[in-house]
C-alpha positions in Angstrom: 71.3 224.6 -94.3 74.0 227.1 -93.4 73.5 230.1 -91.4 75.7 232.7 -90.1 74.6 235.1 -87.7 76.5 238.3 -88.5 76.8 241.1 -85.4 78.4 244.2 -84.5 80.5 244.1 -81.7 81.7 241.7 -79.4 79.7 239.9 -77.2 81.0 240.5 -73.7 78.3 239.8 -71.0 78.5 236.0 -70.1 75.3 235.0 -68.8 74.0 236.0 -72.6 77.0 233.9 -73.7 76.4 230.9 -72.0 72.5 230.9 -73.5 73.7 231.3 -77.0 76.4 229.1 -77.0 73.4 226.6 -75.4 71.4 227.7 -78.6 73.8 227.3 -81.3 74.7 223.4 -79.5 71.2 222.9 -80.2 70.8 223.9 -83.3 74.1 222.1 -84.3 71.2 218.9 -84.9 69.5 220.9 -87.5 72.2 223.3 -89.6 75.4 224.2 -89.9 75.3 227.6 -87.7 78.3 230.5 -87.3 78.2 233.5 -85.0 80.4 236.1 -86.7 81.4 239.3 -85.2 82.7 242.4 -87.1 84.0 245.0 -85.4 82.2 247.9 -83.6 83.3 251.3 -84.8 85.0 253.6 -82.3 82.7 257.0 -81.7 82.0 259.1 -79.2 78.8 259.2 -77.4 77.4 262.2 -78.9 77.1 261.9 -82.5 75.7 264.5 -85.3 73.5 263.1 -88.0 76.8 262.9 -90.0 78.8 260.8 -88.0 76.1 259.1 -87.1 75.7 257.7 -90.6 79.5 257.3 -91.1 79.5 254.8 -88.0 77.2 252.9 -90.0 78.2 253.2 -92.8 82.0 251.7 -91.9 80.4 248.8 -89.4 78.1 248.2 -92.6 81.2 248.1 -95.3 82.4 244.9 -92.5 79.2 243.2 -92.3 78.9 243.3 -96.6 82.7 241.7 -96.4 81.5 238.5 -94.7 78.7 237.7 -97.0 79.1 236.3 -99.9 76.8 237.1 -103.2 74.4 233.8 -102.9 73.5 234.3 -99.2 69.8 234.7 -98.8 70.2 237.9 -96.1 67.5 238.5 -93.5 68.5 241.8 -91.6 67.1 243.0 -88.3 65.8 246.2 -88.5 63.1 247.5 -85.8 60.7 249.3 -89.4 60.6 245.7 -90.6 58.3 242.8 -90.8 56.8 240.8 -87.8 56.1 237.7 -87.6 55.3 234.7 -85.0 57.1 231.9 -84.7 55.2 229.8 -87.5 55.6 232.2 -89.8 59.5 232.5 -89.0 59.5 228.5 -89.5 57.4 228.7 -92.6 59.8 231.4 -94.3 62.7 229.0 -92.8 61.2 226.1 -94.4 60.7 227.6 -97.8 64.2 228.9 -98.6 64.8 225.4 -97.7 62.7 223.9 -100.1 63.5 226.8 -102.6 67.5 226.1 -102.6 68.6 228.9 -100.3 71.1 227.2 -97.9 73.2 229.9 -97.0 70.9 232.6 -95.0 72.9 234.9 -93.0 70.8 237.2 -90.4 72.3 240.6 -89.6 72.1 242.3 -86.0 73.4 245.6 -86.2 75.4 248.2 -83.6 74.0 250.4 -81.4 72.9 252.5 -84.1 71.1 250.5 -86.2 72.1 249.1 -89.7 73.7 251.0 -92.6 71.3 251.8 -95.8 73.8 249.5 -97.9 72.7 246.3 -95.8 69.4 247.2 -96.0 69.6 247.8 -99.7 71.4 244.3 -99.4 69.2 242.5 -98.1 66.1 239.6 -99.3 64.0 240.6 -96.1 64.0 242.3 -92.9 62.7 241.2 -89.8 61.4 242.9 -86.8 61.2 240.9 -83.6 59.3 244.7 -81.8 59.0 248.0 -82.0 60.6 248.4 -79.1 64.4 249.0 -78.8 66.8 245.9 -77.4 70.5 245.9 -76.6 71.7 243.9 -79.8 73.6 241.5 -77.4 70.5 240.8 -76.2 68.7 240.4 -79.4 71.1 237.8 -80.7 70.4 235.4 -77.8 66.6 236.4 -78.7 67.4 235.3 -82.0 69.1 232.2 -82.0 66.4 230.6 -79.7 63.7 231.9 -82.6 65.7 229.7 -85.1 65.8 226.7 -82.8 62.7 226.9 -81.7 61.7 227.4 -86.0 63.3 224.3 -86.8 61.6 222.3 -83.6 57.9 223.9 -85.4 59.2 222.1 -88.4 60.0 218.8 -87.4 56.8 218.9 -85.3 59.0 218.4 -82.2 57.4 219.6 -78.7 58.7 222.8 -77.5 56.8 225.0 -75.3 55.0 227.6 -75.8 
């Protein structure tokens, strides 16, 4: 299986560097994983409703650039679907078994996702209703899909 995880922005901090490059060395067993980064746009800190949606809307036209038409898209978004761990492993499992080996996950900015990669993608996934940095929520993420894959192979990992 191939999956990319698509972001906005470049990760900077490096204690959350060191755990997801950890995370994608352990998942190198299982799939074929990339971390791609598009870049952040530019605004100030105040933003009308307006600009607001254009900052999406130009990180979003990026994100659609790196994913190619076959890619089974799973997009965080905090209105979407929760689910535990299992169920994350089961819906890994069956685009597996159902031919979908190129799954990209999106994290967007600081401002969410644009409608187009919502419209874009298969599923979206919430991980809380509460609000994390999105550097953050990629290390979140990538230990979810290792830990998904250990549920699969039945291999121990805590709980």
């Amino acid at each position: 299986m191939n999956i990319s995880i698509l972001t906005v922005g470049k990760l900077k901090e490096k204690y959350l560097k060191l755990g997801i490059d950890e995370y994608l060395k352990r998942l190198s067993a299982y799939a074929k994983v990339e971390s791609i980064e598009v870049a952040d746009e530019k605004a100030p800190e105040i933003l009308s409703e307006l600009e607001m949606m254009q900052v999406k809307q130009k990180e979003g036209e990026r994100i659609l650039a790196k994913i190619s038409q076959d890619t089974y898209v799973i997009a965080l978004a905090i209105n979407g679907k929760m689910q535990s761990s299992e169920e994350l492993a089961n819906t890994l499992d069956k685009l597996a078994t159902y031919g979908k080996s190129k799954i990209a996950f999106i994290i967007g900015g600081s401002l969410g996702l644009s409608e187009e990669v919502l419209k874009r993608s298969n599923e979206q996934l919430s991980f809380s209703k509460m609000t994390f940095p999105h550097q953050l929520m990629k290390l979140i993420l990538v230990e979810q899909i290792y830990r998904a894959y250990r549920i699969n192979r039945g291999e121990p990992y805590h709980k």
